[in-house]
Backbone as CSV, one residue per row, in Angstrom:
resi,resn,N_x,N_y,N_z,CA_x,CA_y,CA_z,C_x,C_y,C_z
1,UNK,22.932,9.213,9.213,21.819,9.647,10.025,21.716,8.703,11.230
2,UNK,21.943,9.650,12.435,21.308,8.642,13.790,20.364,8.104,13.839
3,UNK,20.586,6.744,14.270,18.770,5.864,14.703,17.936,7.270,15.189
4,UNK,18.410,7.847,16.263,17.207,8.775,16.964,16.580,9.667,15.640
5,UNK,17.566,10.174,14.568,16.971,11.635,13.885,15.932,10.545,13.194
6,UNK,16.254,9.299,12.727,15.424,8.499,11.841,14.061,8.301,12.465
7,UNK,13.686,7.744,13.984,12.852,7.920,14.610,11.773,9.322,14.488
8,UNK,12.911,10.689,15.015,12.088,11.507,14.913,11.680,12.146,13.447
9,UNK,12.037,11.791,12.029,11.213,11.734,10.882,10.163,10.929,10.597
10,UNK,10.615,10.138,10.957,9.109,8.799,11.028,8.314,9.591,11.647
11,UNK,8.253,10.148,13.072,7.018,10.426,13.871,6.645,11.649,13.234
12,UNK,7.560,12.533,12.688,7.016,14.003,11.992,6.038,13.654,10.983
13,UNK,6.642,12.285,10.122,5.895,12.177,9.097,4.408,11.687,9.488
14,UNK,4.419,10.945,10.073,3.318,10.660,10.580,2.182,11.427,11.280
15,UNK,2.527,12.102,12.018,1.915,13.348,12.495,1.425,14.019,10.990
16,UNK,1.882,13.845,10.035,1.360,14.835,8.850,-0.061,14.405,8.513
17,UNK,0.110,12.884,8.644,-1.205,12.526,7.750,-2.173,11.604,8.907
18,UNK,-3.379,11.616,8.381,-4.831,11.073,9.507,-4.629,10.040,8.480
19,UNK,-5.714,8.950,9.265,-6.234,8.260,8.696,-7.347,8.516,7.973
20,UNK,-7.426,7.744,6.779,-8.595,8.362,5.734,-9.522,6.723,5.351
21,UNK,-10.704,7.329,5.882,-11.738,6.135,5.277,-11.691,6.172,3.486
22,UNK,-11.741,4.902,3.360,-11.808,5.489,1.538,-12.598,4.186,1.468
23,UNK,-13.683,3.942,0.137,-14.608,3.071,-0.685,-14.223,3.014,-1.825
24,UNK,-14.343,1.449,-1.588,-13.301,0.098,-2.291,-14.313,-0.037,-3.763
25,UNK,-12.890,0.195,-4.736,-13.992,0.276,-5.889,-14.699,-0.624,-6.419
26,UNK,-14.153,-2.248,-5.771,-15.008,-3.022,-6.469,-16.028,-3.778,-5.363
27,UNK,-15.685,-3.657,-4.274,-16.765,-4.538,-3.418,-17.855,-2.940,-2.727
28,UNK,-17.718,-2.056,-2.883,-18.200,-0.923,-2.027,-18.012,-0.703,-0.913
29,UNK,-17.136,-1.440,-0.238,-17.075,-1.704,1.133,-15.984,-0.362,2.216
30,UNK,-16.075,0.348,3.083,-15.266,1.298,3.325,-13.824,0.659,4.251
31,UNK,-12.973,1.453,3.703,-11.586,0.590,4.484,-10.843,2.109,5.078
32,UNK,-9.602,1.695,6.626,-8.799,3.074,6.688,-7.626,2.433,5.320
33,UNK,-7.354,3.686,5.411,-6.112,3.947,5.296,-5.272,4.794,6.103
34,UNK,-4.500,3.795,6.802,-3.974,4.341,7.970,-3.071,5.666,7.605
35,UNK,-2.204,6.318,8.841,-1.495,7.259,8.698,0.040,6.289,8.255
36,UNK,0.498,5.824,9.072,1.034,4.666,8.569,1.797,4.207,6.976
37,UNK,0.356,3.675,6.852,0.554,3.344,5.302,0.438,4.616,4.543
38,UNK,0.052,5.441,4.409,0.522,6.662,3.736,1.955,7.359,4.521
39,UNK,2.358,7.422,4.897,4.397,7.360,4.840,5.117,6.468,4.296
40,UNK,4.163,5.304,4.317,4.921,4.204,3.105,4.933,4.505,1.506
41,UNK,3.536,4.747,1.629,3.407,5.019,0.145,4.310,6.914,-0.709
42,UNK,4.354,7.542,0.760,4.975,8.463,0.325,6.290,8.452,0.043
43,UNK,6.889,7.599,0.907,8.426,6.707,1.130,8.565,6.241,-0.489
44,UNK,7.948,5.659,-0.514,8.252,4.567,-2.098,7.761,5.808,-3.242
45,UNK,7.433,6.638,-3.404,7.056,7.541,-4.111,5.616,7.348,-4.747
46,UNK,4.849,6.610,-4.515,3.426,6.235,-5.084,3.109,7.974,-4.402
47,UNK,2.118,8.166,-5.603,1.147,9.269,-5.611,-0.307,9.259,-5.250
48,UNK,-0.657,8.515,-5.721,-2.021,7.829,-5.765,-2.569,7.335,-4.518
49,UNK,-3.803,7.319,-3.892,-4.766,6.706,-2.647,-4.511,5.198,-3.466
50,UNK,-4.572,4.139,-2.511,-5.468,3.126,-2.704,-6.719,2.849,-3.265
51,UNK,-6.976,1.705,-4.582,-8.394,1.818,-4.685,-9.327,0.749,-3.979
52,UNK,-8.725,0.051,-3.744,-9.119,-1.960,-3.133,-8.762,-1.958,-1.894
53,UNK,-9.836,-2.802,-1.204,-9.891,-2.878,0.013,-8.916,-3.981,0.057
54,UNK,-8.140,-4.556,1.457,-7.356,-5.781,1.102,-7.768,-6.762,0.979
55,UNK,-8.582,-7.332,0.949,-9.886,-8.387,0.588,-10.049,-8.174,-1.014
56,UNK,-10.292,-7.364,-1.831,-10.421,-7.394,-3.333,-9.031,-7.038,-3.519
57,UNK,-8.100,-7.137,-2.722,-7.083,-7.256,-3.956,-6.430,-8.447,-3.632
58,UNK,-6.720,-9.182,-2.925,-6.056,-11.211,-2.853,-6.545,-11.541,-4.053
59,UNK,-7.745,-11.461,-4.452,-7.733,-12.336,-6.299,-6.818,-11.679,-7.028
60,UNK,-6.176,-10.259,-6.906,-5.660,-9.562,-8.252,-4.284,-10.134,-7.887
61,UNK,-3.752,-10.472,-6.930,-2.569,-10.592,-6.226,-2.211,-12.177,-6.872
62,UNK,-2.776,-12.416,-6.623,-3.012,-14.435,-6.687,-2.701,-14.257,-8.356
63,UNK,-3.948,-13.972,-8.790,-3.720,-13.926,-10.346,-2.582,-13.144,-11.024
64,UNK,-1.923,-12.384,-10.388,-0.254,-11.386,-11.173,0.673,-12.630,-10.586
65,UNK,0.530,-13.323,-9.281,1.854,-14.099,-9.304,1.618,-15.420,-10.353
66,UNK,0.721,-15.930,-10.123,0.374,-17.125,-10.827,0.738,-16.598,-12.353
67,UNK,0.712,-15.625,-12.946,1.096,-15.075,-14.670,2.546,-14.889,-14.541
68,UNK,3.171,-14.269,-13.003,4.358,-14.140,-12.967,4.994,-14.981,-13.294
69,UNK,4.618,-16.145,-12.444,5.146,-18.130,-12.453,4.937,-18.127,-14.305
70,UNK,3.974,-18.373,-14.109,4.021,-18.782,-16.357,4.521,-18.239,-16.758
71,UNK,4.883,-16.787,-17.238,5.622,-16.593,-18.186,6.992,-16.604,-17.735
72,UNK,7.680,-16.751,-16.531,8.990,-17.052,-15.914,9.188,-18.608,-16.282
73,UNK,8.409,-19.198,-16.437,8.263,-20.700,-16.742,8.662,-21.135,-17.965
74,UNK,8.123,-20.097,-18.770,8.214,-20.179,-20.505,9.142,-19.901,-20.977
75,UNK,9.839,-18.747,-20.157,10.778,-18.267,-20.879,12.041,-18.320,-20.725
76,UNK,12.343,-19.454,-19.564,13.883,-20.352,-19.928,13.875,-21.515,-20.265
């Protein structure tokens, strides 16, 4: 596939989807979700909206690597 056809799928895809306000399930707070990031998420095959604003999900983030580190730690 040419750089150009790759370009013009990106922009088709994009053109598909708006940005969507969505409320963050744990702080209440409203966030976009860009058009953007939904071609990513369609790219990688995720189905699902976002539920966390990016602000509530740095503690969940912090806390999966930090468990990542320990049990990678333990187990050689």
């Amino acid at each position: 596939m040419s750089q150009l056809e790759v370009i013009h799928e990106i922009i088709e895809a994009s053109t598909e989807h708006q940005n969507l306000t969505i409320t963050c399930v744990d702080c209440g707070e409203e966030f976009t979700w860009t058009a953007g990031e939904q071609v990513f998420f369609h790219d990688k095959g995720l189905k699902n909206e976002p539920k966390r604003c990016k602000v509530s999900k740095q503690p969940c983030l912090f806390i999966r690597r930090r468990a990542d580190r320990y049990t990678v730690a333990h187990v050689s």
